[in-house]
Structure formats: structure tokens, C-alpha cells
C-alpha positions as CSV (number, residue, x, y, z in Angstrom):
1,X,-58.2,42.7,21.7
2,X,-57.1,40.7,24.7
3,X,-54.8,37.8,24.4
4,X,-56.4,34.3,24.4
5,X,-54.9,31.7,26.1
6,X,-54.8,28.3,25.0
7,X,-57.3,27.2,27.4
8,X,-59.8,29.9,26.3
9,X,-60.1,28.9,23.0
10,X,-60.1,25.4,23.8
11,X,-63.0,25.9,26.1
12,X,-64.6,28.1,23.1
13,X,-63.7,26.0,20.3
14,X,-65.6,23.1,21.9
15,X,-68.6,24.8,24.2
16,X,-69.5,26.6,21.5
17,X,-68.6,25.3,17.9
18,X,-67.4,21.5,18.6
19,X,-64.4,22.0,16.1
20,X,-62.7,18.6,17.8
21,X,-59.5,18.2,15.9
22,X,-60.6,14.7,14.8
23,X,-63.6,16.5,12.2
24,X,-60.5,18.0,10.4
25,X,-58.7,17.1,7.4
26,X,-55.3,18.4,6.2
27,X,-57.5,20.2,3.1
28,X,-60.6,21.4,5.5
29,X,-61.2,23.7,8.3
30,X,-63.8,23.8,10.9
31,X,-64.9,27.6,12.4
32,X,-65.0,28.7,15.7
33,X,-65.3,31.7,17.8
34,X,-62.7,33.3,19.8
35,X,-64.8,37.0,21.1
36,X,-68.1,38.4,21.1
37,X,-66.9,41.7,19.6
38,X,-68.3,41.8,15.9
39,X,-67.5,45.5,15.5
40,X,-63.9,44.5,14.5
41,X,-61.4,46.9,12.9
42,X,-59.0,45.9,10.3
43,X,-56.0,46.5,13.0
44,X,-57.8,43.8,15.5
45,X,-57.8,41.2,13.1
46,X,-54.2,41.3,12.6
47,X,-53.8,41.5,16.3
48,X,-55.7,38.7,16.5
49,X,-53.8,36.6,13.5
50,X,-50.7,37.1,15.4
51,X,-51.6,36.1,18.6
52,X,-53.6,32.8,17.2
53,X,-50.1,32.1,14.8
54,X,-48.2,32.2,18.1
55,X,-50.3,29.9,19.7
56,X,-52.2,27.1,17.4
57,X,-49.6,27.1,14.7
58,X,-47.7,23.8,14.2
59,X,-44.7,25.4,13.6
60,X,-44.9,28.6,16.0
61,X,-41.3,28.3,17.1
62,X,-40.3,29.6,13.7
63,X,-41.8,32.7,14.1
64,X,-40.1,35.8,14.9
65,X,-39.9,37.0,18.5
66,X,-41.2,40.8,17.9
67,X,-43.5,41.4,15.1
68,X,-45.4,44.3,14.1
69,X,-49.1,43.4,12.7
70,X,-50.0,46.6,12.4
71,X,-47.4,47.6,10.0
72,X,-49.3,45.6,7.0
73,X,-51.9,46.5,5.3
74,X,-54.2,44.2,5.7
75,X,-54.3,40.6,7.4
76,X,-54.1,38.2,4.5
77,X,-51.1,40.1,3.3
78,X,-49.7,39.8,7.3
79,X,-50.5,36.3,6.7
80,X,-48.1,36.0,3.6
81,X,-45.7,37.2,5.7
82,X,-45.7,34.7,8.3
83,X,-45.9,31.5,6.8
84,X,-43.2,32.7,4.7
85,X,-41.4,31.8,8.0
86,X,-42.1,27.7,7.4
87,X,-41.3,27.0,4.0
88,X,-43.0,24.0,4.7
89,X,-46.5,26.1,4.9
90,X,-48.1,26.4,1.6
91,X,-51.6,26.2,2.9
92,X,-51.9,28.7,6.2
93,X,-54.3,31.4,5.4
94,X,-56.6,34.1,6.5
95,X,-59.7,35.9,4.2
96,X,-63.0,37.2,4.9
97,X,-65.5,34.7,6.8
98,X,-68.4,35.4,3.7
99,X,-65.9,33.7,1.2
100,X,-65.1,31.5,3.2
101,X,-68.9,30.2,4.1
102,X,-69.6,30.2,0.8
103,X,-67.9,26.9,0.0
104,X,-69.8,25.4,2.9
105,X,-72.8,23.5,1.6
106,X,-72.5,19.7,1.3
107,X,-71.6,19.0,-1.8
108,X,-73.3,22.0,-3.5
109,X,-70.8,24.5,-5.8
110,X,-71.7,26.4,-8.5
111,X,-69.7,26.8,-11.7
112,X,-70.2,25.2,-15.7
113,X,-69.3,21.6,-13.4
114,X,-66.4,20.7,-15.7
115,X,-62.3,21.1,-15.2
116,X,-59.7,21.1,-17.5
117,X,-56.2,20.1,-18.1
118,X,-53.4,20.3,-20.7
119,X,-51.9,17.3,-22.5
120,X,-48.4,16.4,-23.4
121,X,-49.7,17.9,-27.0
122,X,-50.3,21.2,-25.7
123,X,-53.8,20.5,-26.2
124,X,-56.8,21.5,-23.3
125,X,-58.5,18.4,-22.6
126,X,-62.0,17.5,-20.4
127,X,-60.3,15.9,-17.3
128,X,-63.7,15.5,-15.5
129,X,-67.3,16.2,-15.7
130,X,-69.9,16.4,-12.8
131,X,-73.3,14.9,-13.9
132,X,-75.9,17.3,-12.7
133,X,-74.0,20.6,-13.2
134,X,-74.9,22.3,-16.7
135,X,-71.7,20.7,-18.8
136,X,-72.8,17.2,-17.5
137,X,-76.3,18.1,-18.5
138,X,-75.1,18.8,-21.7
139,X,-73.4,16.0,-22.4
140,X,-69.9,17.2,-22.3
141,X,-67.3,14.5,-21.6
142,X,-64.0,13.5,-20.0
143,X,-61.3,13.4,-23.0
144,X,-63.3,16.5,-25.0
145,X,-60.3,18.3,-26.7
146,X,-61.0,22.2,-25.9
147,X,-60.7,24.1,-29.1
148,X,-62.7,27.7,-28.9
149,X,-64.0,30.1,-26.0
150,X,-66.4,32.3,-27.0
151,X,-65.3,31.6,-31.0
152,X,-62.0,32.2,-30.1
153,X,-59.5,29.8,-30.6
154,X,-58.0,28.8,-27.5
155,X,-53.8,28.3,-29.2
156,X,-54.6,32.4,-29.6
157,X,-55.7,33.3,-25.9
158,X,-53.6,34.6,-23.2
159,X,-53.9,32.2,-20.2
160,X,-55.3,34.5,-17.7
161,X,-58.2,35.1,-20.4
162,X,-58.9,31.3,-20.3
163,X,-58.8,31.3,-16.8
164,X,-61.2,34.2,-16.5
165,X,-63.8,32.6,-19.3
166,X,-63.7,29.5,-16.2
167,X,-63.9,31.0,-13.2
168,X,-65.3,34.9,-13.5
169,X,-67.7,34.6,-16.4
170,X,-71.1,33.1,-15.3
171,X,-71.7,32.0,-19.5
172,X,-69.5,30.8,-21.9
173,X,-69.7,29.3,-25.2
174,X,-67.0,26.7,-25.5
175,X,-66.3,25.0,-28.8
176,X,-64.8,21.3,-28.5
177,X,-63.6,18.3,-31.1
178,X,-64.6,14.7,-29.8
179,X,-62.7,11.7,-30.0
180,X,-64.4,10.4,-33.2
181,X,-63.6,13.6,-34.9
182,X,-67.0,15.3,-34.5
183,X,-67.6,18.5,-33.5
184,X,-69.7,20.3,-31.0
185,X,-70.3,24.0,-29.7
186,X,-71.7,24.0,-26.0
187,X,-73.4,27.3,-24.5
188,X,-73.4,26.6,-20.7
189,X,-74.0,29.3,-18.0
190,X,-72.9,28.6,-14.2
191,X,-75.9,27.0,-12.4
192,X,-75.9,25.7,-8.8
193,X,-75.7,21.7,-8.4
194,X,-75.0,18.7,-6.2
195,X,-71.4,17.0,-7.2
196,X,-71.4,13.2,-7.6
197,X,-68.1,12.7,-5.9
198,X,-67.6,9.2,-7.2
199,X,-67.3,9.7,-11.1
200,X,-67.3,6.7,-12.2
201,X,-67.4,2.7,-11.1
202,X,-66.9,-0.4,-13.0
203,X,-66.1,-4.1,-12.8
204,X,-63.7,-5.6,-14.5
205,X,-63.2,-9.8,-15.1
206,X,-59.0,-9.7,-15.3
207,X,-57.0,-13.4,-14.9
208,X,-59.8,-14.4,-13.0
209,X,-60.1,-12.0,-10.5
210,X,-62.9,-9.4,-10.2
211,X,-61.3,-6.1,-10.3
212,X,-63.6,-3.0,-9.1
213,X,-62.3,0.6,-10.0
214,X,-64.1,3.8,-9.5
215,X,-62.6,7.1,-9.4
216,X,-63.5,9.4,-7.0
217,X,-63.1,13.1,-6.7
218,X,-63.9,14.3,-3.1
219,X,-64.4,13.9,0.2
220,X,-67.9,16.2,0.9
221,X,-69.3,14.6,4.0
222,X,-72.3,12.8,3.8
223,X,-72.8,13.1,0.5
224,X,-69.8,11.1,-0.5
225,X,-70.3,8.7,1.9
226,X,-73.4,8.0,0.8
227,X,-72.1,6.9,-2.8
228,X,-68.9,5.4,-1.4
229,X,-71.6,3.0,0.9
230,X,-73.3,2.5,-2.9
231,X,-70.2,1.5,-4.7
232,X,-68.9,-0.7,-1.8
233,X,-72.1,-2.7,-1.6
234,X,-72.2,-3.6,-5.1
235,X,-68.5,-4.7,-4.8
236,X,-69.1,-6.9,-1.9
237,X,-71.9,-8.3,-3.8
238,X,-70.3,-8.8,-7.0
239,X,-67.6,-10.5,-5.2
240,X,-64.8,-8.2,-6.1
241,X,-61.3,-9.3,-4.8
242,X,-58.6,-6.7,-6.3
243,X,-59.5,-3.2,-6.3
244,X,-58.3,0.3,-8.4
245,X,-59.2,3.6,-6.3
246,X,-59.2,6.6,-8.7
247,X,-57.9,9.5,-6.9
248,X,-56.2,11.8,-9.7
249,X,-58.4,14.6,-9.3
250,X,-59.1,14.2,-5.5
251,X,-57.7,17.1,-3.5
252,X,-59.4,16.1,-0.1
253,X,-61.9,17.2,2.4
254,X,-63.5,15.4,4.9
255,X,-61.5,13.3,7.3
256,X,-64.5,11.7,8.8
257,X,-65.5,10.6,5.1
258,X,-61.4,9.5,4.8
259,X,-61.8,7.3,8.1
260,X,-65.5,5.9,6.7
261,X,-63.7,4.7,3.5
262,X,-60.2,3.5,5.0
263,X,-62.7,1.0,7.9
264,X,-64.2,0.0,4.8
265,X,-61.2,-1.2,2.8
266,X,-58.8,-2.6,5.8
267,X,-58.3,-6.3,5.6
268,X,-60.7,-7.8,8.1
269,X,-57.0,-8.8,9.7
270,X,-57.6,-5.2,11.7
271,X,-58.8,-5.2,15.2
272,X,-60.5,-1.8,17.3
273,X,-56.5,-1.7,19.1
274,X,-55.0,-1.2,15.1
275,X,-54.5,2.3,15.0
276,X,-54.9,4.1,11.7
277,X,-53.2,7.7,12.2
278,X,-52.5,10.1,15.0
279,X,-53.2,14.0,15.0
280,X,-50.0,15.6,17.0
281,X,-50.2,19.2,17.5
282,X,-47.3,22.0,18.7
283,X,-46.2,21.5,22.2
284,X,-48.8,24.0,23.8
285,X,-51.8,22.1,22.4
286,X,-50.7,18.4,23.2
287,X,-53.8,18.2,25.1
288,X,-55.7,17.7,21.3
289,X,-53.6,15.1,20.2
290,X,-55.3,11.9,19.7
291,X,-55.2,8.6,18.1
292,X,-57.8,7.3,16.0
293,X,-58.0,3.3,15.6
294,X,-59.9,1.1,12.9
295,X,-63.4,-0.5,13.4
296,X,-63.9,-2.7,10.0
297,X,-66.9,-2.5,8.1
298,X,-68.0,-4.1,5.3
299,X,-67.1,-7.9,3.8
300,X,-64.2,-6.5,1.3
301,X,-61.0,-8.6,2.4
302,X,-58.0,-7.3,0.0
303,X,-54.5,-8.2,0.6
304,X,-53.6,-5.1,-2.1
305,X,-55.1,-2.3,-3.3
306,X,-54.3,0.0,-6.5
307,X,-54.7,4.1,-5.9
308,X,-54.1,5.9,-9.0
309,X,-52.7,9.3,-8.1
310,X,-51.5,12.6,-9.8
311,X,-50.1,15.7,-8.8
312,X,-53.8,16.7,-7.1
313,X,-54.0,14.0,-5.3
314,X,-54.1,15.8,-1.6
315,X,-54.6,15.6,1.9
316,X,-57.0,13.2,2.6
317,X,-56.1,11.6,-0.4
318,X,-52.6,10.9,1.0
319,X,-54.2,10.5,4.3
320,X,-56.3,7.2,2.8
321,X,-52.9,5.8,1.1
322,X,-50.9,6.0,3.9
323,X,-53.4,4.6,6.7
324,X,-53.6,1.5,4.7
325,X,-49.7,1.5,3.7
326,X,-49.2,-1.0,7.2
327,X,-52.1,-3.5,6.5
328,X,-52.0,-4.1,3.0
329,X,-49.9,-4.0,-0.4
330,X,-50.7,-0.5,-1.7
331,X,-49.4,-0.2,-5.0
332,X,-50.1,4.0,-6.2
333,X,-49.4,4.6,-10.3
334,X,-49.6,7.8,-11.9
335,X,-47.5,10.8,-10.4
336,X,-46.2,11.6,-6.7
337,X,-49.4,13.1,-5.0
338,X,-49.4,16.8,-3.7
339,X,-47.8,16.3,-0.7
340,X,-49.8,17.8,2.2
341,X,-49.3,15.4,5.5
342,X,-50.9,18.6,7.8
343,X,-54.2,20.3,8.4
344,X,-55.6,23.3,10.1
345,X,-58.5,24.8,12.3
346,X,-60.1,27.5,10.7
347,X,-61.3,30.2,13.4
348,X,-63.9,32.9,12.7
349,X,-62.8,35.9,14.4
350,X,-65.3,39.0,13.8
351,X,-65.4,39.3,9.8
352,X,-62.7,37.0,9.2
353,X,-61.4,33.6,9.4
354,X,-58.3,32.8,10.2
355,X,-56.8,28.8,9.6
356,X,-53.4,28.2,10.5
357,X,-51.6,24.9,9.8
358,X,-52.2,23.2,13.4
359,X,-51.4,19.5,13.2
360,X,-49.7,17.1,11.3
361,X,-50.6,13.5,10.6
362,X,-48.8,10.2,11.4
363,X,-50.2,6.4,10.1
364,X,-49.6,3.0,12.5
365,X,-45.9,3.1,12.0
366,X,-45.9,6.8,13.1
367,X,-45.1,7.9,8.9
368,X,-45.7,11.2,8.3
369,X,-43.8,14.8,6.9
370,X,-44.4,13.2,3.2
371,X,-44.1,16.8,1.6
372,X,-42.4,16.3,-1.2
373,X,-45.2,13.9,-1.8
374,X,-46.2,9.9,-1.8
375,X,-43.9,8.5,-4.6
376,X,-45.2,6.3,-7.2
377,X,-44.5,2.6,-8.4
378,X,-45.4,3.3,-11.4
379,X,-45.2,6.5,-12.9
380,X,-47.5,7.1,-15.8
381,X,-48.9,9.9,-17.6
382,X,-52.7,11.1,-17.3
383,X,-54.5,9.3,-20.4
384,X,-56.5,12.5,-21.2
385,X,-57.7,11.3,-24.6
386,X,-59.4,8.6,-23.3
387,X,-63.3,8.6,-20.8
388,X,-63.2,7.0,-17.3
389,X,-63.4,3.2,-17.5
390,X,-61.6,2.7,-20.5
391,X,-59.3,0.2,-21.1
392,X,-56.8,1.9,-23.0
393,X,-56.1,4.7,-20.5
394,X,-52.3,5.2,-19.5
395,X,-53.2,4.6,-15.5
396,X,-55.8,1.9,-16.1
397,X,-54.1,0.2,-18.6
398,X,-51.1,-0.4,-16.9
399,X,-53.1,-1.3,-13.5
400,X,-55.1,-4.0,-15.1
401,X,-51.9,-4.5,-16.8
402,X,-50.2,-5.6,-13.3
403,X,-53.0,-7.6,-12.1
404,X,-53.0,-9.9,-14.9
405,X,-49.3,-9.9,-15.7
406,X,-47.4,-8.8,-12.5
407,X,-45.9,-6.2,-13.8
408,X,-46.5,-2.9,-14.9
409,X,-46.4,-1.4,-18.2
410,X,-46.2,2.7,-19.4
411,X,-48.1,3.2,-22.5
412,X,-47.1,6.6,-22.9
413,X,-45.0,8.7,-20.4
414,X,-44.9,11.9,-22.4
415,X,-43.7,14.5,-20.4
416,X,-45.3,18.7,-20.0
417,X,-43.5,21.7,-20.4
418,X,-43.1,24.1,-17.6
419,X,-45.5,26.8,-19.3
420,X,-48.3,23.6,-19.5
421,X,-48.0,22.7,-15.9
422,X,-48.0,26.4,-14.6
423,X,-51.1,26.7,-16.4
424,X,-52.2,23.7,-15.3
425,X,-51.9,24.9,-11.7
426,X,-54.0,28.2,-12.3
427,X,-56.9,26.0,-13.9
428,X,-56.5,24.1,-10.7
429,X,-56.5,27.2,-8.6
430,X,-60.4,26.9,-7.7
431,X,-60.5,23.6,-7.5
432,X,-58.2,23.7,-5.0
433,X,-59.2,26.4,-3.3
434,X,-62.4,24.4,-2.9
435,X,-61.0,21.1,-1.3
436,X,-59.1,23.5,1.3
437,X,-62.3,25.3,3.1
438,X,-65.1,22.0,2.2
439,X,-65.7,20.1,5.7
């Protein structure tokens, strides 16, 4: 195919699809066209990845200067190739548009609807639960110890056969020991459902102050936003003055939802001239960088704020914690976050899309290129034994901990093996793989 200049796709990006850099997030993509041929062949797709690479990619001056598409077999393997150029680039990737549409339907999935993580006791736990999908339905909850797939113990299974028993079997039978010691066998098969991305909200009365926490799990859109606006209304009205923000789980999304949220929780000290982040692209597409600036909504008025983060704690996750870092005292506990402080544009070309890194993000004092990622203040481990809200969790324990004490304290600190986090990172692997193509 012919070359595309920047100013084509530009002109096609926003005629025709509106993919404006500023409806982006670092874990989201937005499609547009780039040609009206839809009879593609496999060769014009890597054509076509090259030439967009040279052109929209952040870090296109690390590329090589000749390069032969053609001489790879297919584009997502030409792909590999290519961000292997940028260490930096973990996320840049290319796959077939149908996958890729598939994630896109406002907050609708469809899977058993619960996640799972290993302990410091080599143990798989219940880290979350959505409430409509078929494990929420059957009453499956957070802190759930894992003990049999299918009647098989799970201490005898490989990991890729646990994986598989999550993410390519549509019915499982999974066997699990409560907290009290009871017992219970589930038989769930994937359904389609509606996630509630806020997972759980309570109030707390600490050293009399009114402490909100709710944790929340993803930035869909609307959807979210239309809970966030729930939660935040009953804080205002319940006069909460000190507030926890939940993000473990949360790998990102929607930036517009991320902009909704961080308006909502700025000090009412911010004006329409305090600028929350800039989007700055490569050198040819400086023309789409742009600024975006605070407009406060909402009665909250903190002076500090509390995010409780983890490992998957991404993108618009970090994006939310350091926006706020220059108006107010952001304390984070947990682990350092995933460290993703860039986003891409996602561009369907024939049968494919292809979404290069394209931007990077900088807050008010022009922070950014957090990679390794956002460090804690306190680092504590993920109280998997315990439900959301309760008291005794590591995180929430020693946040409460702070706010009545001023200081924070680690009730258990206990540390995984390698083996546990790798397989910790292949349970993630959908749920990532989610948050990177949801709007």
C-alpha cells in the first residue's frame, strides 16, 4: 500500500473516527481507519505496521533505518520484533481487529466473573468477585482459599492446566475452603455480564474523622462513572473528610473516566488554569499534544488522600495518582504500581489493528517516565485472607492505622517466591489483556 503521511491519517483519524488523543488512556486504544482497501493480504499489513511504527510511534527514532517486513511471518510476530527495539515498550501490539472488538462493550465481559491470586502460603486465594457474573451469583467471595478444579487438587496441577480451567474452559467445577473452615463445591459456567467496577464502599468513624474507602477495579466509561458519581454523592453527604481509594486490582482504561474522578477529588484550591497532565507525542505529531486542565466538581475538599496500590495497579491508575501528586498529600500503601506512564492509538487497518505506543503522560510539574513504577510509603502485602472492608486487612489496616495514629503499621509483609509471582502474572494475563483494548 501507499505510504501515509502524517497529515493523512490525522485528517482520517479525526473526519472519520474522532480518535482525539485526549479519549486515550495509557491501557486503551481507540480505532481508526487509514484505507478503503479491505481485501488485505498478510504482506500489506506488515507494510502497513512498518510504516505506521515509523511514524506514530513515541519512540520511532530507535528503530532501525532498513527493515524488511516481509521477511516475518506474520505481523504480530514483526511486531515483537520492533518494540524489541525500546526496551521501554512492553505494551506496543498488533492482532486481528475481531479480537480486538470483542473487548469493546461498556463494561460487558464474559468469563466465571472471578480472579485469583496466590498468597505468601502458596495458597490460591479469591482476590475479587464481580456481582452479577455467575461466581458472584453464587455467592463466591474475596479471601475463598482455592482448593480443587474439576476434583482435582490444585497443589497437583501444572500451572498452564489452571490457567486453561480459567480462561479456555467455558464450565468448571471449582472446589473452595472458607474462612470459618466450611467447605463449598461451586459449578459455574462462563455467562455474559455487566462488571460493577466499584467493588466495594464503606465509611469508617476513625479519630474523629469520617474516612470513606471503596475499591475500585476499572475504568469502563460510563458505566464506571456512573457508580463513581454514586459513591461520591454519598461521601459528600455523609460528610467524609479523609479518603482510602482501592486500586489494587485496577489496571486502567478510560482516561475520560480518570479525568471525571481526578475533577472530583482535587481540593476545591484548583482553578480551570491548574493543569492536570499533558499528552506529548514524537516530534512529527506535536501538533496532538495537548494539555488538559481541572474543572472541580463535587463538595469533597481533602488535603490528603490514601490510594492503595499493587503490582496491577496501571495506567490510568498511575495516571489518577500522579495528577493529584501537586495538589494534595497522596500517601500510596501496598506495592509499587505497574509502571505504564504511556498510551497508544489503536488503528484498524483492513483485518487488523495495529496500536503502537504513541504518547507519554506528564502531571502539573511535568512528572512523568515512572516505569519502574510509582513507589510506595508503605509497603504492605495483599491481605488475601481477608473480604473488602475489613478491618484487619494488611492495606486497610495499616491505612486506618495512619489516620488515627500518624503512622503506619505492616501487619504482615510476607514475601512470594518467584514461581508464585510468575504464576501470578499468567492468571493476570486476561485481565490485563482486557484493561489494554477497553475504551
Amino acid at each position: 500500500m501507499a505510504k501515509l503521511t502524517i497529515g493523512m491519517i490525522v485528517a482520517f483519524c479525526i473526519a472519520l473516527f474522532s480518535c482525539k488523543q485526549n479519549n486515550l488512556d495509557p491501557q486503551t486504544t481507540s480505532s481508526g481507519s487509514t484505507s478503503s482497501n479491505t481485501s488485505a493480504t498478510t504482506a500489506d499489513i506488515r507494510d502497513s505496521l512498518w510504516l505506521y511504527m515509523q511514524d506514530v510511534y513515541l519512540w520511532y527514532d530507535k528503530l532501525p533505518t532498513t527493515f524488511n517486513p516481509r521477511s516475518y511471518a506474520d505481523p504480530e510476530s514483526e511486531m515483537d520484533a520492533l518494540r524489541a527495539y525500546q526496551t521501554l515498550d512492553r505494551w506496543s501490539f498488533v492482532e486481528k481487529a475481531s479480537t480486538f472488538n470483542s473487548y469493546f462493550s461498556d463494561g460487558e465481559t464474559q468469563d466465571f466473573g472471578f480472579w485469583i491470586k496466590y498468597d505468601a502460603n502458596n495458597d490460591l486465594r479469591v482476590r475479587y468477585v464481580y456481582a452479577q457474573s455467575p461466581a458472584g451469583k453464587a455467592g463466591v467471595e474475596r479471601g475463598w482459599k482455592l482448593s480443587t478444579l474439576n476434583g482435582q487438587s490444585v497443589k497437583s496441577m501444572t500451572d498452564d492446566a489452571i490457567v486453561s480451567a480459567f480462561y479456555d474452559a467455558t464450565s468448571t467445577t471449582f472446589g473452595f475452603e472458607k474462612p470459618d473452615g466450611t467447605t463449598a463445591t461451586v459449578a459455574l459456567t462462563a455467562a455474559t455480564y455487566t462488571m460493577n467496577t466499584v467493588l466495594y464502599t464503606k465509611t469508617y468513624d476513625v479519630a474523629g474523622r469520617k474516612v470513606g474507602y471503596f475499591v475500585f477495579n476499572s475504568f469502563t466509561g460510563t458505566p464506571s462513572q456512573n457508580e463513581l458519581k454514586a459513591v461520591l454523592s454519598n461521601f459528600e453527604s455523609t460528610g467524609v473528610n479523609e479518603l482510602i481509594v482501592d486500586l489494587r486490582y485496577n489496571g486502567g482504561g478510560d482516561v475520560e473516566t480518570q479525568i471525571m474522578l481526578a475533577n472530583a477529588l482535587a481540593p476545591t484550591s484548583v482553578t480551570k488554569s491548574s493543569v492536570m497532565f499533558s499528552y506529548l507525542h514524537n516530534t512529527k505529531l506535536s501538533q496532538w499534544n495537548e494539555t488538559i486542565r481541572f474543572s472541580k466538581t463535587g463538595s469533597l475538599n481533602l488535603s490528603r488522600i490514601f490510594f492503595i496500590t499493587s503490582s496491577a495497579s496501571a495506567s490510568a491508575s498511575e495516571l489518577l495518582i500522579n495528577n493529584l501528586k501537586p495538589y494534595l498529600d497522596v500517601k500510596t500503601i501496598g506495592s509499587t504500581t505497574h509502571g505504564k506512564p504511556v498510551g497508544m492509538y489503536g488503528f484498524e487497518v483492513m483485518d487488523y489493528v495495529i496500536a503502537p505506543i504513541a504518547f507519554k503522560t506528564v502531571n502539573a510539574q511535568n512528572v512523568g517516565d515512572y516505569y519502574t513504577g510509582l513507589a510506595v510509603d508503605a509497603a504492605v502485602s495483599d491481605g488475601l485472607t481477608k473480604n473488602w472492608g475489613d478491618t484487619q486487612e494488611n492495606c486497610l489496616a495499616a491505612t486506618l492505622n495512619y489516620i488515627q495514629t500518624g503512622s503506619f503499621t505492616v501487619t504482615s509483609n510476607a514475601r512470594l517466591s518467584a514461581e508464585q509471582v510468575t504464576m501470578n502474572q499468567a492468571l493476570d494475563k486476561k485481565m490485563v489483556k482486557n484493561t489494554v483494548v477497553r475504551r
